[in-house]
C-alpha positions as CSV (number, residue, x, y, z in Angstrom):
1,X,-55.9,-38.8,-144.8
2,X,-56.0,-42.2,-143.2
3,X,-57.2,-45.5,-143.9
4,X,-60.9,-46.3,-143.6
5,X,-60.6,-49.0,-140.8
6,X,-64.2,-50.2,-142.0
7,X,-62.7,-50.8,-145.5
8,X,-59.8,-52.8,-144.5
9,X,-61.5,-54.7,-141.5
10,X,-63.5,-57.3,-143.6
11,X,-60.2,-58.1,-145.3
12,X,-58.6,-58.7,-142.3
13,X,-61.5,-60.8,-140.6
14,X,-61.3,-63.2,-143.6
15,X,-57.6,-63.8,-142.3
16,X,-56.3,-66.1,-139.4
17,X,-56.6,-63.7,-136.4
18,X,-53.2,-64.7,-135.5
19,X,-52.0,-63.9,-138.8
20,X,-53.6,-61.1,-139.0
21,X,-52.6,-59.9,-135.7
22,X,-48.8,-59.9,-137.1
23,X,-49.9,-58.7,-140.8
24,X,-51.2,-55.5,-139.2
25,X,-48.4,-54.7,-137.1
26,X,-45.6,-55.4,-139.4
27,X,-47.7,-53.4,-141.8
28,X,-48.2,-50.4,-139.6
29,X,-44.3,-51.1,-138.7
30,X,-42.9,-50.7,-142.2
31,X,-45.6,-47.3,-142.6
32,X,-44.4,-45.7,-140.1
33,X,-40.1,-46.8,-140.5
34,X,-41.3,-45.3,-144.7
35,X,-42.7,-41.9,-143.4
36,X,-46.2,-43.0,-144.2
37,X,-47.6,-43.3,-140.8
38,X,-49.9,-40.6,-142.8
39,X,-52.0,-44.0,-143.5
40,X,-53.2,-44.9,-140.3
41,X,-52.3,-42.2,-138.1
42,X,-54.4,-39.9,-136.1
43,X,-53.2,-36.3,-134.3
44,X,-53.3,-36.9,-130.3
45,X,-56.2,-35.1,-128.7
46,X,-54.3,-33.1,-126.3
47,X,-55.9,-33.2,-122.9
48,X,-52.5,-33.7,-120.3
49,X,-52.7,-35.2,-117.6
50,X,-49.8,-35.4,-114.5
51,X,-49.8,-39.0,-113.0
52,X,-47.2,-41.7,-111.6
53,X,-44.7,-38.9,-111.7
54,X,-45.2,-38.8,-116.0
55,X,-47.2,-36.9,-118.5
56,X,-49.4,-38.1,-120.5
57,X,-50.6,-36.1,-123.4
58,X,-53.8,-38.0,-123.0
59,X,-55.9,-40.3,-120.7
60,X,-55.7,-43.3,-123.4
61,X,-53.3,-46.0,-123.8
62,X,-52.4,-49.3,-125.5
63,X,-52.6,-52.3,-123.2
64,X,-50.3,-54.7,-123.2
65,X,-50.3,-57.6,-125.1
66,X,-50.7,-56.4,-128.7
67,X,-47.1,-55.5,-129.1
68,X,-45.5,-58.5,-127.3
69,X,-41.7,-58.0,-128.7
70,X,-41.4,-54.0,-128.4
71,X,-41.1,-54.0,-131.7
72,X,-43.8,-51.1,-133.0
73,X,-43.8,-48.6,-130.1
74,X,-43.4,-45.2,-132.4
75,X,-45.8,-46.8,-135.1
76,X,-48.6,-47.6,-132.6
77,X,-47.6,-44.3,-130.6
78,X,-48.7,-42.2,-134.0
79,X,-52.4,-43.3,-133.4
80,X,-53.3,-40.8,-131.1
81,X,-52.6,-42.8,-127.6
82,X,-51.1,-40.6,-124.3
83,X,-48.5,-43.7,-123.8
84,X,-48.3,-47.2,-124.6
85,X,-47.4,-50.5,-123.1
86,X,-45.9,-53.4,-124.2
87,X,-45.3,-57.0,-123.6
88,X,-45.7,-59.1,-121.3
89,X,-41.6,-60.1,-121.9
90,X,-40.3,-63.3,-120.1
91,X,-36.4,-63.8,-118.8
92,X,-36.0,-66.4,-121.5
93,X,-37.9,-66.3,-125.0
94,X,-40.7,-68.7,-125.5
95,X,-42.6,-69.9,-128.1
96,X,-46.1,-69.8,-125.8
97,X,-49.2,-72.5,-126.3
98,X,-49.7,-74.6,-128.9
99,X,-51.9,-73.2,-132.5
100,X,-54.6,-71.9,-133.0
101,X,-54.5,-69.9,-129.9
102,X,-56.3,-66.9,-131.1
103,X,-60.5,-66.8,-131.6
104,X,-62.8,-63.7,-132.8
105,X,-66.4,-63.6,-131.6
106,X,-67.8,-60.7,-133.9
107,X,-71.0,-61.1,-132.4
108,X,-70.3,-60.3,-128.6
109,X,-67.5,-58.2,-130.4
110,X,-64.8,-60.2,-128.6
111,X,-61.2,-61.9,-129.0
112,X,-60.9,-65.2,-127.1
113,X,-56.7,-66.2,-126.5
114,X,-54.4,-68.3,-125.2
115,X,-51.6,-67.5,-126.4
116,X,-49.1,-68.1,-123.1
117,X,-46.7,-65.1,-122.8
118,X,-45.1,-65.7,-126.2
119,X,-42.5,-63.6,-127.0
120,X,-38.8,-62.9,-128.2
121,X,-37.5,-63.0,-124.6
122,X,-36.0,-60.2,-122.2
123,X,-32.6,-59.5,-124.3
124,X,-34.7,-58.8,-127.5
125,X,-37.5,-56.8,-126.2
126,X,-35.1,-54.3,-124.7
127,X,-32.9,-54.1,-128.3
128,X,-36.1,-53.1,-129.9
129,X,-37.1,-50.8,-126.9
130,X,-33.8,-49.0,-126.9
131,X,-34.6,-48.0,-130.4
132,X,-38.0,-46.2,-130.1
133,X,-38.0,-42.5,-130.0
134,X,-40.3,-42.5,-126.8
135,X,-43.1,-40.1,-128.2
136,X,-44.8,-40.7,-125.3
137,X,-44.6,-42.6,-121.9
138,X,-43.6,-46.4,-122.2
139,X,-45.1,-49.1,-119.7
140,X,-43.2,-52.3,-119.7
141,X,-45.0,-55.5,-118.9
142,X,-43.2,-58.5,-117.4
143,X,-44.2,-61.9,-116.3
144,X,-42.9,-65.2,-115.7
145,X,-41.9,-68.5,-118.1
146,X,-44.2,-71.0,-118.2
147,X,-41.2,-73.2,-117.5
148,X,-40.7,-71.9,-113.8
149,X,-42.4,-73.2,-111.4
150,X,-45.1,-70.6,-109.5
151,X,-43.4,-71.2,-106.4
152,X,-40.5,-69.4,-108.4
153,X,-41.8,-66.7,-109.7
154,X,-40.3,-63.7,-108.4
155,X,-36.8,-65.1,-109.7
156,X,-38.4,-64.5,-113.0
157,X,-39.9,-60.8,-112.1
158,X,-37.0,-59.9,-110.4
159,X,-35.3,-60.7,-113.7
160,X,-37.9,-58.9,-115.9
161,X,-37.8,-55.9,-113.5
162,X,-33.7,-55.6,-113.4
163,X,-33.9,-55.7,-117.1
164,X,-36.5,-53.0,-118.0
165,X,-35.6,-51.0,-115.3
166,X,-33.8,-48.1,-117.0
167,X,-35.8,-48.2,-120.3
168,X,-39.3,-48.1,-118.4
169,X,-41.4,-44.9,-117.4
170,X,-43.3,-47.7,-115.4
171,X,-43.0,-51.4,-115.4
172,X,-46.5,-53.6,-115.1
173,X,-46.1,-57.0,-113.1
174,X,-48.4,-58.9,-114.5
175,X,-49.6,-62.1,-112.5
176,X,-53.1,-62.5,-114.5
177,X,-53.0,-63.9,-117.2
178,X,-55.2,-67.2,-117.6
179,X,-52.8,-68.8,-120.2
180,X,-49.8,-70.0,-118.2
181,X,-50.4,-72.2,-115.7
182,X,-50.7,-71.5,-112.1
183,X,-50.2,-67.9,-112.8
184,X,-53.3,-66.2,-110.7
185,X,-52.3,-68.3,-108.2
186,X,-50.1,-65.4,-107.5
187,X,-53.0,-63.0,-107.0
188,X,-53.5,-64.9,-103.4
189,X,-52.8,-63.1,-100.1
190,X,-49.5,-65.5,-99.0
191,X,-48.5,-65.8,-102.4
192,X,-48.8,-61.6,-103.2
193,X,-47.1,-60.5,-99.9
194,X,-44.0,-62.4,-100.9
195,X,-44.0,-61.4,-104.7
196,X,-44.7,-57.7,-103.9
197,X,-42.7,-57.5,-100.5
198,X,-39.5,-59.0,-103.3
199,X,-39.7,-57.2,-105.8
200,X,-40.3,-53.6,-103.6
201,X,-36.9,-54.8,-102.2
202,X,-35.5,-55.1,-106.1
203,X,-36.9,-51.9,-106.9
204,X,-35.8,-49.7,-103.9
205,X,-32.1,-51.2,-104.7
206,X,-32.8,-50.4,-108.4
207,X,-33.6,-46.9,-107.5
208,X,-30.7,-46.6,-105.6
209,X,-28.4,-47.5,-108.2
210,X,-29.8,-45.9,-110.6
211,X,-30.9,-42.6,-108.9
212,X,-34.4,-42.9,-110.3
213,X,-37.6,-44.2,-109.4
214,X,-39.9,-46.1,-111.9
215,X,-43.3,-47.0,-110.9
216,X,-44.4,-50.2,-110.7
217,X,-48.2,-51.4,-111.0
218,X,-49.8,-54.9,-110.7
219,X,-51.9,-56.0,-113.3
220,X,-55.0,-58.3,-112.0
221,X,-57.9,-60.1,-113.3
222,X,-61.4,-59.3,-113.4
223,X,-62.2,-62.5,-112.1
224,X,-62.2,-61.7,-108.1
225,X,-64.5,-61.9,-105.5
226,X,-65.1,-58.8,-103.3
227,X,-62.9,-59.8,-100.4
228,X,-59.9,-60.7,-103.2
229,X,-60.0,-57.4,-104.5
230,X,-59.7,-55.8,-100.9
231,X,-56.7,-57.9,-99.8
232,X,-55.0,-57.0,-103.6
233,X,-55.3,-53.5,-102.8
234,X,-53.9,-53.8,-99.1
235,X,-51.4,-55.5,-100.4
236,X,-50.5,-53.0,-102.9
237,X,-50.4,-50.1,-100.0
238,X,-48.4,-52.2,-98.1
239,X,-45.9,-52.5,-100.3
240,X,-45.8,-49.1,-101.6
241,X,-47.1,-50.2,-105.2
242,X,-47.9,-46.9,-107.6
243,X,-50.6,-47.8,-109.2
244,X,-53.0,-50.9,-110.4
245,X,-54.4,-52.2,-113.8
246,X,-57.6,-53.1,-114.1
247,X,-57.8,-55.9,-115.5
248,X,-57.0,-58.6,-117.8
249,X,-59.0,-61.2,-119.6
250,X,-61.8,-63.2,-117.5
251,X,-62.7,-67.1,-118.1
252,X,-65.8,-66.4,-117.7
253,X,-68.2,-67.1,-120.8
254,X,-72.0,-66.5,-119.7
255,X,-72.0,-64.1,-122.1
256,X,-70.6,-65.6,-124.9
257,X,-72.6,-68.8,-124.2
258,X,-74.1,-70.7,-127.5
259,X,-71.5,-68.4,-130.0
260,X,-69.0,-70.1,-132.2
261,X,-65.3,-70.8,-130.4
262,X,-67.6,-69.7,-127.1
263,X,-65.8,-72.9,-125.7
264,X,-62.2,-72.6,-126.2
265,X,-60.2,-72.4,-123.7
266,X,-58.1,-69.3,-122.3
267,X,-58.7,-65.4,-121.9
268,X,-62.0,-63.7,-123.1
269,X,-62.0,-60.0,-124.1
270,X,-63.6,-57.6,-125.6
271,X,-67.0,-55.7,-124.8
272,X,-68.2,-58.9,-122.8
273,X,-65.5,-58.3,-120.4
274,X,-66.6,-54.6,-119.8
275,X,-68.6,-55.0,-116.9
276,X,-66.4,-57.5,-114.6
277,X,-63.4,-54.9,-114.8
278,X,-65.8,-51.9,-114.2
279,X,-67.0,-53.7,-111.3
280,X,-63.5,-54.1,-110.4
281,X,-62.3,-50.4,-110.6
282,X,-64.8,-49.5,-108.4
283,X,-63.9,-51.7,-106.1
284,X,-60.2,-50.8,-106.0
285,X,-61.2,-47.3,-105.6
286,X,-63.4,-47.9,-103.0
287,X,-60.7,-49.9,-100.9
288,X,-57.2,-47.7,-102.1
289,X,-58.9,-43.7,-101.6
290,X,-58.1,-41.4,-104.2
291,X,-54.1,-41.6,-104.1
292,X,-53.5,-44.4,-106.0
293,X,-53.9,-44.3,-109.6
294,X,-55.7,-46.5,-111.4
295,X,-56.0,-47.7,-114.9
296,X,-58.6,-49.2,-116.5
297,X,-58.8,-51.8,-119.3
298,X,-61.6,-54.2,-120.8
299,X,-64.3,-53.8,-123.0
300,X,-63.9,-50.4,-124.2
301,X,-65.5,-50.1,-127.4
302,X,-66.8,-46.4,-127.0
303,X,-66.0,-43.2,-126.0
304,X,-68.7,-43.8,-123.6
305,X,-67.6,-47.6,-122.1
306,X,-64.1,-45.0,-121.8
307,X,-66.3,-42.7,-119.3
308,X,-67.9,-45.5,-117.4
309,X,-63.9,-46.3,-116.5
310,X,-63.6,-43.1,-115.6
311,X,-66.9,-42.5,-113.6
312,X,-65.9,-45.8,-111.9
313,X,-62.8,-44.3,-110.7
314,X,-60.1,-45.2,-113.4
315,X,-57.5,-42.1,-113.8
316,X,-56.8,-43.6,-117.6
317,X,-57.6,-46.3,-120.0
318,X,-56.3,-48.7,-122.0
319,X,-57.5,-50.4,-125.5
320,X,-56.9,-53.4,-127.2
321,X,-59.3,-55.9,-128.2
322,X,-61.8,-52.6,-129.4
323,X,-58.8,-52.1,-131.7
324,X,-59.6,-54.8,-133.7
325,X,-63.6,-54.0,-133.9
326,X,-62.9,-50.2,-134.5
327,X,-59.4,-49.5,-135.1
328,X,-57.5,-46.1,-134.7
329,X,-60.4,-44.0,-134.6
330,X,-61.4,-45.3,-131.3
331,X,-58.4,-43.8,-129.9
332,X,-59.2,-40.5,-130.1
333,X,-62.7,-41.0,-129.8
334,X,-62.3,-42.2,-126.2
335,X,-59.4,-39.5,-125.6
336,X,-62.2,-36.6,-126.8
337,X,-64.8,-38.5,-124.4
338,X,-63.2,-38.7,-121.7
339,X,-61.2,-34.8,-121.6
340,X,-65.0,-33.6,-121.9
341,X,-65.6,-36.0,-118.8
342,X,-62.6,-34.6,-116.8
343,X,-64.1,-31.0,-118.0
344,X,-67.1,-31.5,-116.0
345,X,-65.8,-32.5,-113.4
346,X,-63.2,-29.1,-112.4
């Protein structure tokens, strides 16, 4: 029988979140490598769906950024979740910002960061992907160093996209993050057409070589006026983008206003988020019709905050930051909310 999550959470809250961050994935790391993924593990829920040219055994996954390196794929696959995604890698490893960088808010039940993209670089995130077992679908997220220059940055994703190529059932570009500088600047109309028109060039010689074709989605922020979302998703038909995420962290902090570490600086998640990418999703689906999947992430604590993606027009989800306020059971929670959803709606 697993862990009770509401045991060991206290103990974990006492800790550095950073530290606790790695405690609990090296932990669930060196279960799983012993045969005792038993510990924290949960059976899938099996509700299939087809989508992006995969299957997933679920509608649930792990966003990116809680498994930077690659390095616990299998391990966090055991929790129940239809696929999981990792990263955001960079060409060339980097050590991100400066410490502390991580902040909980239990009240608002949220995770303030600014943690900058670090990570192992390209070369060891693809040793440590080459060695899962791929229990499920794998989404590879790639961004750019904080070192290059914005007006650079599809050298680095053309970089990151050649590298994960033939190890990714998709690849995520992710140009949203709040914590390297300059970065949303991508999410701009000039500065999008000439990021997505590159690296649909990359990929189409990519497929070419390779005789396969992975999808590629754009990951964007929930902080976007109407019109913003509407030229994002023009852009993404234009360029013959699979798919979107939706979304990253915001700055926004209304709703956090007067809590401790309210005011640090960098990307707020977590259920105060849940709205602004809600709002988002329906957007998107609004503009991009039903052909275009969509997945949605931010502030899922509940298998019902899991439906209200879906209602909005998400065709999955993602978790990360309700992870940390509910653990593994919130996997198949959602994953059981949302295959009763789908239910109703045949």
């Amino acid at each position: 029988m697993p862990l009770s999550y509401p045991l060991i959470r206290p103990i974990l809250f006492r800790l550095n979140p950073e530290w606790a961050h790695h405690l609990t994935l090296s932990g669930i790391r060196m279960a799983h490598s012993a045969g005792l993924s038993i510990l924290y593990a949960h059976a899938p829920v099996h509700d299939p769906v087809e989508l992006l040219g995969l299957r997933f055994a679920n509608r649930v996954g792990l966003a990116a950024g809680l498994d930077k390196n690659g390095e616990a794929i299998d391990a966090l696959a055991a929790m129940g979740f239809g696929f999981v995604e990792v990263g955001t890698v960079t060409p060339r490893a980097q050590p991100g910002n400066p410490k502390p960088r991580m902040f909980r808010l239990p009240q608002a039940q949220a995770l303030i960061n600014r943690m900058g993209f670090n990570n192992a670089g390209l070369e060891a995130f693809l040793r440590h992907v080459r060695r899962s077992h791929r229990p499920v679908p794998i989404g590879l997220n790639i961004g750019k160093n904080a070192s290059t220059p914005v007006e650079q940055a599809l050298d680095d994703y053309r970089l990151g996209l050649e590298g994960v190529y033939t190890q990714a059932d998709y690849v995520s570009i992710n140009i949203s993050s709040p914590n390297t500088r300059n970065l949303r600047q991508l999410q701009t109309d000039a500065a999008l057409q000439g990021l997505l028109q590159g690296l649909a060039a990359t990929r189409e010689q990519l497929r070419q070589q390779h005789g396969r074709h992975v999808p590629m989605l754009l990951k964007i922020a929930p902080d976007l006026e109407d019109a913003d979302i509407d030229v994002i998703a023009d852009q993404l038909l234009t360029h013959g983008l699979d798919g979107v995420i939706a979304t990253n962290t915001t700055l926004a902090r209304d709703a956090v206003a007067g809590l401790t570490h309210a005011h640090e600086a960098g990307g707020l998640s977590g259920a105060p988020v849940r709205a602004a990418s809600t709002r988002v999703i329906a957007r998107l689906r609004q503009r991009l019709g039903h052909n275009v999947p969509i997945i949605g992430v931010g502030g899922i604590m509940s298998g019902a905050d899991a439906v209200e993606k879906l209602r909005a027009g998400a065709d999955l989800v993602q978790l990360y930051t309700g992870l940390i306020y509910r653990g593994p059971e919130l996997v198949g929670e959602c994953a059981k909310a949302l295959a009763l959803e789908a239910s109703r709606g045949e």
